[in-house]
C-alpha positions in Angstrom: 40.6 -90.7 5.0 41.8 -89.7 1.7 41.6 -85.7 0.5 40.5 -85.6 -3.0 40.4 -82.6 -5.2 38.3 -82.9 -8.8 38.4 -80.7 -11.3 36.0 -80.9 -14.4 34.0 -79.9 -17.5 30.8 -81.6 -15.5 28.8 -83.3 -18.5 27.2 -86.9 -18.4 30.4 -89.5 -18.0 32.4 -86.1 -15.3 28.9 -86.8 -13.2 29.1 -90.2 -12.9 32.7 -90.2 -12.0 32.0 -87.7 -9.7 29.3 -89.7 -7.8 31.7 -92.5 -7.4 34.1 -89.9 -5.8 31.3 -88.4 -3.3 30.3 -92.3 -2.6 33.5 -93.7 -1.8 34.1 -94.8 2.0 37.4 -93.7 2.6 37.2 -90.8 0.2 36.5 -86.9 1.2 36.2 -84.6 -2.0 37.2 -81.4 -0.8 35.9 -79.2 -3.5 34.8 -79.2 -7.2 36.1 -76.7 -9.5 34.6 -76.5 -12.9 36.3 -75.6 -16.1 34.7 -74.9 -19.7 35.3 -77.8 -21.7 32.2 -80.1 -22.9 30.0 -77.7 -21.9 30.2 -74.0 -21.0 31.7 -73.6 -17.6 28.0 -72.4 -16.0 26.4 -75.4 -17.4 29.1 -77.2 -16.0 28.5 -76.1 -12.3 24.9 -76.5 -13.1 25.6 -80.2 -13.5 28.2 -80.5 -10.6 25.3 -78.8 -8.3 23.0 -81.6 -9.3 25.1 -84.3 -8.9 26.4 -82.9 -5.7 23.2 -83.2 -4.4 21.7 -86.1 -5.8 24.5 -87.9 -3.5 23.2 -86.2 -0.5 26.5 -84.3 0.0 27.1 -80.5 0.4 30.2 -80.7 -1.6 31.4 -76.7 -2.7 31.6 -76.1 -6.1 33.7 -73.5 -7.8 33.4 -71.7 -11.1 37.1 -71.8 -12.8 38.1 -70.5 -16.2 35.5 -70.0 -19.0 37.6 -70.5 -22.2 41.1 -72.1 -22.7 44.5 -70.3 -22.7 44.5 -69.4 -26.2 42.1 -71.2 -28.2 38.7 -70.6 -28.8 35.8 -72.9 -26.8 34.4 -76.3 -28.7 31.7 -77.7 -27.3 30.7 -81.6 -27.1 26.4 -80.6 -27.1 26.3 -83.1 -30.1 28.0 -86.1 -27.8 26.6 -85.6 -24.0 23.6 -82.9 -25.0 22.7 -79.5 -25.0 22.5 -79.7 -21.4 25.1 -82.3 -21.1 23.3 -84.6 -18.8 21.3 -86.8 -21.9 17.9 -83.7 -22.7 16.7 -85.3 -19.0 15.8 -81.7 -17.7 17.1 -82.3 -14.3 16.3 -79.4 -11.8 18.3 -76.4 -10.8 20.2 -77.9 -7.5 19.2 -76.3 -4.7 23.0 -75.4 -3.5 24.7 -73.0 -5.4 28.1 -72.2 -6.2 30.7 -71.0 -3.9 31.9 -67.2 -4.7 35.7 -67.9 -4.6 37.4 -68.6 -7.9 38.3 -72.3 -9.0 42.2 -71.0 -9.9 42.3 -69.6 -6.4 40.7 -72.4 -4.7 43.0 -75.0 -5.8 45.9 -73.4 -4.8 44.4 -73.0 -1.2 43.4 -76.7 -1.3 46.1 -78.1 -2.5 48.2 -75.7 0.2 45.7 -76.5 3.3 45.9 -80.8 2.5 49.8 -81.8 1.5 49.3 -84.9 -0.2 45.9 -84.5 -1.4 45.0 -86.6 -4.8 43.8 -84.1 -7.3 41.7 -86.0 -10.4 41.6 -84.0 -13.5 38.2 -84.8 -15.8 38.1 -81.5 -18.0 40.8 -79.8 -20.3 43.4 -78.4 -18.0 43.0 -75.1 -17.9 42.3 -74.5 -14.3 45.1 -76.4 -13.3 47.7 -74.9 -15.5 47.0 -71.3 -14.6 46.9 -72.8 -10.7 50.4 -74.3 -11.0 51.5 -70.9 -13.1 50.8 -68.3 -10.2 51.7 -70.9 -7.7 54.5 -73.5 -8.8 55.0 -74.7 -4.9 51.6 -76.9 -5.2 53.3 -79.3 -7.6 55.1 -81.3 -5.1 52.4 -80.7 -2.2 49.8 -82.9 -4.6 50.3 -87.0 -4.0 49.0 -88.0 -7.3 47.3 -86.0 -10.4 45.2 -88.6 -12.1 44.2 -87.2 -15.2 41.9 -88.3 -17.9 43.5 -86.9 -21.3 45.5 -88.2 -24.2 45.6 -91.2 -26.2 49.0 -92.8 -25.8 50.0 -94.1 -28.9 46.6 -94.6 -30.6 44.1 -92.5 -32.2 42.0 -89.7 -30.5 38.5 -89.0 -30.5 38.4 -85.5 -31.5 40.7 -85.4 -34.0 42.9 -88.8 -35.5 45.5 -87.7 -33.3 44.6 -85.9 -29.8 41.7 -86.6 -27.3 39.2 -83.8 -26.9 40.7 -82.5 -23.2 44.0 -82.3 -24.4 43.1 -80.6 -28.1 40.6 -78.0 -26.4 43.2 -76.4 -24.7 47.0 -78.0 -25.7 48.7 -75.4 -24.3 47.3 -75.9 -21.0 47.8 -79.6 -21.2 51.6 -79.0 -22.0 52.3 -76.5 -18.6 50.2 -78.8 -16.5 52.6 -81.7 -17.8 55.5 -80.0 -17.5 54.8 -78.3 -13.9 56.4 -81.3 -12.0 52.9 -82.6 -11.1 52.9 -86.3 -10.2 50.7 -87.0 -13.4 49.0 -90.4 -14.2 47.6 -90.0 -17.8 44.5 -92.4 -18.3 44.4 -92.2 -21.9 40.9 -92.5 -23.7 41.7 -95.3 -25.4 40.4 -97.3 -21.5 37.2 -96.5 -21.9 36.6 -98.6 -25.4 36.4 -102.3 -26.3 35.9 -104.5 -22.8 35.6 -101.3 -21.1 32.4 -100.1 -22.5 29.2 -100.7 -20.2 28.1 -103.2 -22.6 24.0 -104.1 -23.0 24.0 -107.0 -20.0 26.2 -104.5 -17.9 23.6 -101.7 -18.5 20.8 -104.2 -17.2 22.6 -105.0 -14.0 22.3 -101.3 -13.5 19.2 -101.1 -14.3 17.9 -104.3 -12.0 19.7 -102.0 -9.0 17.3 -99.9 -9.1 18.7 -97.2 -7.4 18.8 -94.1 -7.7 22.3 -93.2 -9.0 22.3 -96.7 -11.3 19.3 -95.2 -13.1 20.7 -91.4 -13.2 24.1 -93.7 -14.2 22.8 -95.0 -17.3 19.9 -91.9 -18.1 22.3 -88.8 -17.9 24.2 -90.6 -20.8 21.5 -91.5 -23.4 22.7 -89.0 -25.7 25.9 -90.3 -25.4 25.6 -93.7 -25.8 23.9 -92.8 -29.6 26.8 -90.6 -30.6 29.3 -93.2 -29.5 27.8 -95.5 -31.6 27.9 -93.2 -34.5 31.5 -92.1 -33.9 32.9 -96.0 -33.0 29.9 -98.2 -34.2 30.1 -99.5 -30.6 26.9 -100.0 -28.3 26.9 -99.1 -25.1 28.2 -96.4 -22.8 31.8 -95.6 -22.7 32.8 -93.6 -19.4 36.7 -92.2 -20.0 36.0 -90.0 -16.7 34.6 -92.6 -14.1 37.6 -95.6 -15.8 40.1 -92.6 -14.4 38.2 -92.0 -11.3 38.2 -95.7 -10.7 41.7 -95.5 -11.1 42.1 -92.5 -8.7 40.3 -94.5 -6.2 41.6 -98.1 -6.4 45.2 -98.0 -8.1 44.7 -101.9 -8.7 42.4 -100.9 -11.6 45.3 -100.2 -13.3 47.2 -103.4 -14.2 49.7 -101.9 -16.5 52.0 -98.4 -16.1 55.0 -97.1 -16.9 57.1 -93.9 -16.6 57.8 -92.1 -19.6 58.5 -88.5 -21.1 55.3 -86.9 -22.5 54.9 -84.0 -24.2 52.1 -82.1 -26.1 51.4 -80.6 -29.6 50.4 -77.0 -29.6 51.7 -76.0 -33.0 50.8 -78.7 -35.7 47.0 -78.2 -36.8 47.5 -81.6 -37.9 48.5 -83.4 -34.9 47.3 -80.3 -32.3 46.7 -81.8 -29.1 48.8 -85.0 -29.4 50.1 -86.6 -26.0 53.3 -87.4 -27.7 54.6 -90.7 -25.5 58.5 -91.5 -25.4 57.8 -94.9 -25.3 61.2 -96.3 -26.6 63.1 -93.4 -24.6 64.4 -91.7 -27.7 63.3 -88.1 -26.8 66.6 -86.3 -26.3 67.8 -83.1 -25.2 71.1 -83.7 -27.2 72.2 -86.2 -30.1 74.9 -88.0 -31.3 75.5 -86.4 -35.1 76.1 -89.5 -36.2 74.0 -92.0 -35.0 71.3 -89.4 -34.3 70.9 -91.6 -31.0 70.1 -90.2 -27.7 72.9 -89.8 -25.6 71.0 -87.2 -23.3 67.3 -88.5 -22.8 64.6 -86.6 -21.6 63.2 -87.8 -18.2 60.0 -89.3 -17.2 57.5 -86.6 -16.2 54.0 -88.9 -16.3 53.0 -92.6 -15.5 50.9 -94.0 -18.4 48.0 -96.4 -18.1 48.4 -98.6 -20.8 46.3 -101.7 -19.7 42.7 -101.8 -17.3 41.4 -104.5 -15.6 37.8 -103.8 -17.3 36.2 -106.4 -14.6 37.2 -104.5 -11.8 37.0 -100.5 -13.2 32.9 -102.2 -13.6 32.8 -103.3 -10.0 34.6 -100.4 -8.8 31.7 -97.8 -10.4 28.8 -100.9 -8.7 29.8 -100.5 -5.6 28.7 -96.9 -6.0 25.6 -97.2 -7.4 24.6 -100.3 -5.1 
């Protein structure tokens, strides 16, 4: 059995990535620890609570930082809702959150299960302050699958950073420089061949299940605004692509170690997961080549292909 830890911004696609990690055989989600981010972080918890129990699980849920590091909050109403779930007016859970604080609650996690995967859906916020009191959790963590950055392509909040990243950049930049064994799902995977296309969103539908419908209801805001910001139809899911990830490593057919970094000063390209592709990030030059000759080292795998056929059966499974 597999310890998982999952930390998020709980709005439509963080649900249904969270269901697939609640459904999973072989998978036990220890906790839940919300962050602000899409929505504010009470909403946020309101939406973990429901999902939570919608899956029959008593999962705890854990109320973490309400505002980034330094930045003021942005929130996505106009893309997942005012609510975040798609207007459905889903119920107050019945289970309410745990009194503990998320910051604290990861570093006890992460200190009580060595090796325990931690799957970041939210700006990182929660996890940057974690590993800042407590820098000994970095090597206890197996992986840190995180869904943020756009790795060499264009963002979605901004031409050049992804919204988790740009919320809080600062954050993003300790978290991927804490020594944490970070795979960066970039959301750039959740477009194209990855997007829950019309026939997909039928199969759902002709489950009919409880989760397939919640699957494809919680996100009828957003499948609308993703139209308007890509001109693509259907639902695009950068949160449950990286929990697929998290829980089947095959669903990634292409990675690669490289040096990231991230933009905090540039309003232009704030939030930018700056990839070193070509290796020619360097802590010192040659003067006259202006060649690398000390390079910095990898601190992140980056997914740069899915297999968009198996991410889809990996989120069926759950719903079946």
């Amino acid at each position: 059995m597999r310890s998982f830890l999952i930390d998020t911004d709980t709005a439509s696609d963080d649900a249904v990535a969270i269901l697939m990690a609640l459904r999973w055989p072989d998978v036990d989600v220890k906790a839940i620890t919300i962050v602000t981010g899409n929505m504010p972080v009470t909403q946020g918890v309101k939406n973990a609570l429901y999902t939570v129990e919608l899956c029959g699980k008593n999962t705890p849920v854990y109320i973490g930082a309400d505002k980034p590091l330094l930045r003021p909050n942005a929130f996505a109403e106009w893309f997942h809702g005012p609510d975040g779930m798609g207007n459905q007016n889903y119920p107050p859970a019945r289970q309410q959150p745990e009194p503990d604080h998320a910051v604290d609650v990861i570093i006890e996690t992460v200190k009580a299960n060595p090796g325990i995967v931690l799957v970041t859906l939210g700006p990182l916020t929660n996890i940057a302050l974690a590993v800042s009191r407590a820098p000994e959790i970095a090597p206890l963590v197996s992986r840190c699958v995180v869904m943020g950055g756009a790795a060499c392509t264009e963002g979605n909040v901004t031409p050049a950073a992804e919204y988790n990243i740009w919320i809080d950049p600062e954050a993003a930049k300790i978290a991927f420089h804490a020594g944490l064994p970070i795979e960066m799902v970039g959301w750039e995977h959740c477009r194209f061949d990855k997007v829950l296309n019309m026939d997909d969103i039928a199969y759902i539908r002709s489950l009919n299940t409880p989760l397939g419908h919640f699957t494809v209801d919680c996100n009828e805001t957003a499948i609308e605004a993703f139209y308007v910001q890509t001109g693509e139809r259907g639902i695009a899911l950068p949160d449950p692509v990286t929990m697929a990830i998290a829980l089947d490593p095959s669903v990634a057919t292409q990675t690669a170690r490289h040096y990231v970094d991230v933009e905090t000063i540039s309003e232009l390209t704030r939030g930018q997961t700056v990839v070193d592709r070509l290796n020619v990030a360097a802590n010192e030059r040659n003067r006259d080549t202006w060649a690398a000759l000390v390079q910095r080292p990898p601190n992140a795998s980056v997914v740069w292909e899915v297999d968009a056929a198996r991410w889809k059966e990996t989120l069926y499974q759950t719903l079946r």
